[in-house]
C-alpha positions in Angstrom: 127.1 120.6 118.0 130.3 122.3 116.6 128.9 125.9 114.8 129.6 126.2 111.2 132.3 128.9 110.3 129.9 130.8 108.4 126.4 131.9 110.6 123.8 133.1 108.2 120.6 131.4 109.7 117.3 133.1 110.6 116.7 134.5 114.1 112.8 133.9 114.5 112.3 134.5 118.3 110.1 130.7 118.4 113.5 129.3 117.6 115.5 127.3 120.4 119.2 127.5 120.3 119.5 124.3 119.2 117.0 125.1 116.3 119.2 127.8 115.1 122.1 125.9 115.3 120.5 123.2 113.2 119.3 125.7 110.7 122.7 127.6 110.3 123.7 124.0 109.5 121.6 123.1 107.1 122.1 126.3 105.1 126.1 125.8 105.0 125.7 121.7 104.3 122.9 123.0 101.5 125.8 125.4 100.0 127.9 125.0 97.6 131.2 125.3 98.9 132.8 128.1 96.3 129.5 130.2 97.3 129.9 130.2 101.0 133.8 131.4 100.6 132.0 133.9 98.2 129.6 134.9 100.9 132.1 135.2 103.7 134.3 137.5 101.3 131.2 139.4 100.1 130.2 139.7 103.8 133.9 141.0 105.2 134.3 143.3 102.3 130.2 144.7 103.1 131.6 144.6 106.8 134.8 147.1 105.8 132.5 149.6 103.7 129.9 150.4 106.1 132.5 150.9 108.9 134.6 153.0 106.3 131.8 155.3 104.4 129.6 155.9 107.6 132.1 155.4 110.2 130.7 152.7 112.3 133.4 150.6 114.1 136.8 149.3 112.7 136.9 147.6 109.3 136.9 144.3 110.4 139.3 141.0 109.9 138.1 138.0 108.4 137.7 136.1 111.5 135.6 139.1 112.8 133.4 139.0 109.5 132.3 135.4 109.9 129.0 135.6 111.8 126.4 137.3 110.6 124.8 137.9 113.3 125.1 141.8 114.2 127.0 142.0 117.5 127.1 145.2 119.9 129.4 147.8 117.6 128.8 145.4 114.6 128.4 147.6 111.7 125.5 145.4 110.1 121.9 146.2 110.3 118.9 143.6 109.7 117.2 144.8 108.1 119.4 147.3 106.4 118.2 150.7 105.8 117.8 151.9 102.0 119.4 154.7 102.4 122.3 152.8 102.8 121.7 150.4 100.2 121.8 153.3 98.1 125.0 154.7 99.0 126.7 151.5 98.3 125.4 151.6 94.7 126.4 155.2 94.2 129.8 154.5 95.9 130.6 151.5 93.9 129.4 153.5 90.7 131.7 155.9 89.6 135.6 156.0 89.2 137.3 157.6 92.5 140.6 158.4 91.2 139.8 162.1 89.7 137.3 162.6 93.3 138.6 165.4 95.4 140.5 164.6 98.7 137.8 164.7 101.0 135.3 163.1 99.0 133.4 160.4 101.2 133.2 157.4 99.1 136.8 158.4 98.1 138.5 158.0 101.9 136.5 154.7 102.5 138.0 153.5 99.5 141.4 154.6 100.1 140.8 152.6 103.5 139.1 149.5 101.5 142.4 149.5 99.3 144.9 149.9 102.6 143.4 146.8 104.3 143.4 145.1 100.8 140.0 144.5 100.3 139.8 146.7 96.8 142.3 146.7 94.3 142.3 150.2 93.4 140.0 153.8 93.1 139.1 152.7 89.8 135.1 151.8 89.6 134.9 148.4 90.6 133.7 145.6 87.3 129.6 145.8 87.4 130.0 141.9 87.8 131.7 142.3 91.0 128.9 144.9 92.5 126.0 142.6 91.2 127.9 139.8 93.2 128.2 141.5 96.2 124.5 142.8 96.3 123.4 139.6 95.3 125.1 137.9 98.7 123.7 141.1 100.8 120.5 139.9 99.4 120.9 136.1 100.1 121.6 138.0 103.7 118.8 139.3 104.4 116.2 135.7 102.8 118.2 133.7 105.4 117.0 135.6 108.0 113.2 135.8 106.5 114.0 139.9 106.2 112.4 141.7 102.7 115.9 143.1 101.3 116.2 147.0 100.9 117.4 146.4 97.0 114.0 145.0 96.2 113.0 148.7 96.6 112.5 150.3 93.2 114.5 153.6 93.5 117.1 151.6 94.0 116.4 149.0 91.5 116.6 151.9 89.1 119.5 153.1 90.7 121.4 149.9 90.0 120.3 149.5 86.9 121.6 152.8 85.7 125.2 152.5 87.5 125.5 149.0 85.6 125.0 150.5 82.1 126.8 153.5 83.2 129.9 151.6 83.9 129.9 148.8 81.1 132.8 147.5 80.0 133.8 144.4 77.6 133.7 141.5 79.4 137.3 140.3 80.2 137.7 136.4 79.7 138.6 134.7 82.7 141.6 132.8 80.4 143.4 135.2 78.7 143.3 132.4 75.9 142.0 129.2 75.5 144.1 126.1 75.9 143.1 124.3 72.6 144.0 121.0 71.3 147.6 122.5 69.8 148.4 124.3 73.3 147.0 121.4 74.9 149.7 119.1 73.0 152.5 121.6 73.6 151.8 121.7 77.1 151.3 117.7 77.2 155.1 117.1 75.5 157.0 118.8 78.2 155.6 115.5 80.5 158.0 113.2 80.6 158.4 110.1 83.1 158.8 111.6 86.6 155.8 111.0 88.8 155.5 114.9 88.7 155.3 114.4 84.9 153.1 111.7 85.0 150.5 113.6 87.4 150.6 117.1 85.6 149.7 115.0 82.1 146.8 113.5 83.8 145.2 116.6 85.7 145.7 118.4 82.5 144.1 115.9 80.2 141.4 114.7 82.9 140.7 118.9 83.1 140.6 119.0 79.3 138.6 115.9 77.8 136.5 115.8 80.6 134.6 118.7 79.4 136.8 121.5 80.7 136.6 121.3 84.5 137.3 123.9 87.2 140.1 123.8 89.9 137.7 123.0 92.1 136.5 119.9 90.3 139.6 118.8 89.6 141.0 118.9 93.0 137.6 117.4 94.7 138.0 114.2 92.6 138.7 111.6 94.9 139.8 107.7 94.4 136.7 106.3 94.8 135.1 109.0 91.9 137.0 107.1 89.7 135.6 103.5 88.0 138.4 101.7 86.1 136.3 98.4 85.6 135.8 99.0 82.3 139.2 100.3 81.2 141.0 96.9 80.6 138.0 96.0 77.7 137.1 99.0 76.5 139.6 101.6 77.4 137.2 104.1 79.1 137.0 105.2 82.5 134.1 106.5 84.3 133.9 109.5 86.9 131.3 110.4 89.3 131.6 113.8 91.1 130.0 115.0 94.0 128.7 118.1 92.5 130.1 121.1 90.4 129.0 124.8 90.1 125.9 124.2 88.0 124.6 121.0 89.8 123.5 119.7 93.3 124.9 117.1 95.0 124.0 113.7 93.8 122.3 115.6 90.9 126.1 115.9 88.6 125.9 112.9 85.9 128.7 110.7 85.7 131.9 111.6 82.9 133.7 109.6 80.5 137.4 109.2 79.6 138.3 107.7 77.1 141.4 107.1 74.9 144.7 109.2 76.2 142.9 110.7 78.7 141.9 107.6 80.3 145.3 105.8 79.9 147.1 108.8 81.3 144.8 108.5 84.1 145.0 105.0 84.7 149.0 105.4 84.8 148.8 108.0 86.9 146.8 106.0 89.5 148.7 102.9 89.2 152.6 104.9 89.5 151.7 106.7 92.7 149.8 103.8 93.6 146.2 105.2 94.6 143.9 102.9 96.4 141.8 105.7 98.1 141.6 109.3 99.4 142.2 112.3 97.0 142.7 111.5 93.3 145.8 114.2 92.6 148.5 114.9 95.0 151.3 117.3 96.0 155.1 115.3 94.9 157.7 115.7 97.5 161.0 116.7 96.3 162.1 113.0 96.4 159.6 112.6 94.0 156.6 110.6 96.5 153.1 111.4 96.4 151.8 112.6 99.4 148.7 111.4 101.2 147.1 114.5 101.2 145.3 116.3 97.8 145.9 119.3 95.7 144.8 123.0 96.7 142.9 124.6 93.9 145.6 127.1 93.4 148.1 123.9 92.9 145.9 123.8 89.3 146.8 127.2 88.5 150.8 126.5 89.2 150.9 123.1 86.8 149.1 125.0 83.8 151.8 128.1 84.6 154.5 126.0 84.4 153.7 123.4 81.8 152.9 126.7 79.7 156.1 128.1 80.5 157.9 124.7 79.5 156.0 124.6 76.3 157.8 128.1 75.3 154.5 130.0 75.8 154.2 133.3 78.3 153.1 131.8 81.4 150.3 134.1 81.6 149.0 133.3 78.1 146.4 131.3 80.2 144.5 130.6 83.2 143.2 127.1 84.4 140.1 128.1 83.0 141.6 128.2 79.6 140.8 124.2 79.8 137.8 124.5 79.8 137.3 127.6 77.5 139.4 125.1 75.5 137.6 122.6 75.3 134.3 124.4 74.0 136.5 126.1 71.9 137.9 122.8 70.0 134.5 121.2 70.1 133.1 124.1 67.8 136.0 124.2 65.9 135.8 120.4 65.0 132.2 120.4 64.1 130.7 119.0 67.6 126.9 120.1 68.8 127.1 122.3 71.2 124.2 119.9 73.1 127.1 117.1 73.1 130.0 119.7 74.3 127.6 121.0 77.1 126.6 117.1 78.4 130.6 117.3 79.5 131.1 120.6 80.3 128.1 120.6 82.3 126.8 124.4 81.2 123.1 124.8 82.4 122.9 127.3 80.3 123.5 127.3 76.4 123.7 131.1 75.8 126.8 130.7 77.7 128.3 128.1 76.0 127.2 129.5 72.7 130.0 132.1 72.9 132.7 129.8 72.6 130.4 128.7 69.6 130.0 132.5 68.1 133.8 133.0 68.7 134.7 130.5 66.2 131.5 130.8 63.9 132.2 134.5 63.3 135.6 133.8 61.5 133.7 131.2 59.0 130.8 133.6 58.4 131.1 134.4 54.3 129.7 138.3 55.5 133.3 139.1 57.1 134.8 138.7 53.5 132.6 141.2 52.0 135.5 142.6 51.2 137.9 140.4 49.9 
């Protein structure tokens, strides 16, 4: 059996070889794909800090991160120690830029920002600490192990360096692409098969319910039903999963209208029987076999931004679906039938697209004329 890139089973001694293999298996088929890249980041970037602050070993590469399993040298512990635990909070809690010279968290910063695994000295988002302590957690319950940030000094600890370094909460789309930006964008598609694919990823993306790069890409030929299309003019889509659902567990989508027919165009001039659903386009303007890269997403809604006179940063790929929740509110749509397509599991966080747009219509904001 070939071993998974990403070795996070338990060790119990009772296990056989085989067994573990099995089980490190099981735990990356089980996985959601955008987690274990998230855990193999989160696990590098632990890797670099404990060699760093406490000087244990080199920071590591990423193809030296990828087990983890500690080897002889290997700066990881399992169990880890709490006193440790504890210095990452208090490291990852405070802005380094004003900290003298030789201060300790400040030089393994310097060297976390050198091999490019933190942007800057500034005190890291508390989103991204959270993250990262959440993954050292997942750690330590796949290999049975009690996790040292269970411990309530540090529970406290954390709870105080996340309120003590609140910030707003940045948007992950500078704007949202709604229905006007959407049409701007849509116009600068003309007849080229290039045209004719960027129109239907960004509609597909958009009246779908606002779907990631990741869903958008993952879409295969055979996700896609058309045997409805010629009477009724809808189309139906299955995925495989998405952030919020399991596999086998995501209910199907619906196009309809100029979503589905831009689609179904697409489909039928690049002539897609099976394999991935959206493509790269050569320069002599033929679809290639294989499918888009996530980041391929980000470039088309750069671009057709760009086109439609708008800054190309003025959004993100997310801005589809922040979009998307954004026009439903502003049309009048329950939020229970926006969040059936946008597939939110949780409608506190699809009620702030909702309280975005409520808040301009509430008759207290006028108080004063």
């Amino acid at each position: 059996m070939t071993q998974p890139p990403l070795s996070l089973a338990l060790r119990p001694p009772a296990l056989s070889a085989a067994d573990e293999a099995a089980l490190t298996d099981l735990y990356v088929r089980g996985t959601p794909a955008n987690t274990l890249r998230a855990y193999e980041r989160d696990l590098i970037y632990i890797r670099a800090w404990k060699a760093a602050a406490l000087g244990q070993g080199g920071i590591s590469g990423t193809s030296a991160a990828l087990g983890a399993a500690a080897a002889p040298g290997d700066p990881l512990n399992w169990p880890e120690r709490e006193d440790v635990a504890l210095r990452f909070i208090l490291d990852h809690s405070r802005d380094l830029r004003d900290a003298p010279a030789e201060d300790g968290a400040r030089i393994a910063a310097e060297a976390l920002v050198a091999a490019g695994l933190r942007k800057s000295l500034a005190c890291p988002a508390p989103s991204t600490l959270d993250r990262r302590i959440a993954s050292w957690r997942a750690f330590h319950r796949m290999k049975n192990l009690a996790s040292p940030f269970e411990a309530p000094l540090i529970r406290q600890a954390r709870a105080k360096g996340r309120r003590a370094a609140a910030r707003p909460r940045r948007p992950k789309s500078e704007h949202p692409i709604t229905r006007d930006v959407l049409e701007a964008m849509l116009m600068t598609c003309e007849h080229s098969l290039r045209d004719l694919r960027d129109k239907a990823v960004l509609m597909l993306g958009w009246a779908s319910g606002g779907r990631r790069r990741s869903e958008i890409t993952g879409l295969r030929r055979s996700d896609v039903s058309l045997k409805e299309f010629e009477d009724t003019g809808i189309i139906w889509i299955e995925m495989l999963e998405s952030k919020t659902t399991a596999k086998g567990e995501t209910p199907r989508l619906v196009l309809k209208g100029r979503p589905a027919r831009a689609l179904s165009l697409w489909i039928a001039a690049a002539a897609i029987d099976d394999g991935p659903l959206f493509r790269p386009i050569t320069k002599s303007g033929d679809a290639l076999e294989r499918g888009l890269s996530p980041d391929a997403i980000r470039q088309i809604v750069k671009r057709r931004l760009k086109l439609a006179g708008y800054d190309e940063n003025f959004a993100s790929p997310h801005g589809l679906r922040s979009g998307f929740l954004t026009q439903a509110a502003l049309d009048g749509a329950p939020i229970q039938a926006a969040m059936r397509l946008s597939l939110h599991r949780s409608l506190a966080q699809a009620q702030k697209y909702y309280d975005d747009v409520d808040i301009k219509d509430n008759p207290a904001a006028d108080l004063l004329g």
